[in-house]
C-alpha positions, 0 to 999 in steps of 0.5 A: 280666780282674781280675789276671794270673797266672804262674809266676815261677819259669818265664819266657819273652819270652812271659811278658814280653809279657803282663806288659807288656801286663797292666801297659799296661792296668791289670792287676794282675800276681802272680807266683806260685810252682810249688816253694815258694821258698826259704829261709824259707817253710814250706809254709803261710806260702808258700801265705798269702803268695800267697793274700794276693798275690793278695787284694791284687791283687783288692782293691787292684789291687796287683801282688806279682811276688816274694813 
């Protein structure tokens, strides 16, 4: 697995324990959003904002857990 994916506006114990484990083993983590956040993003900026999360994430393995 290259990085890990979650909804960051849904978190559970579950959740948690992947994230844990993504980061005991090197994965990078990216929290993505289901709605777009608020305030300050147009619906554009928010998908650029996560496309680059996770180029980020591939290219740098760097996590972005809030955007």
């Amino acid at each position: 697995m290259r990085v890990f994916l979650y909804n960051q506006q849904v978190t559970d114990s579950l959740t948690e324990s992947y994230i844990k484990l993504a980061n005991e083993n090197g994965i990078p983590v990216v929290g993505v959003y289901e709605t777009m956040p608020t305030p300050g993003y147009t619906y554009q900026t928010w998908m650029l904002a996560e496309v680059n999360a996770l180029s980020k994430a591939v290219t740098d393995r760097v996590s972005t857990q809030r955007l």
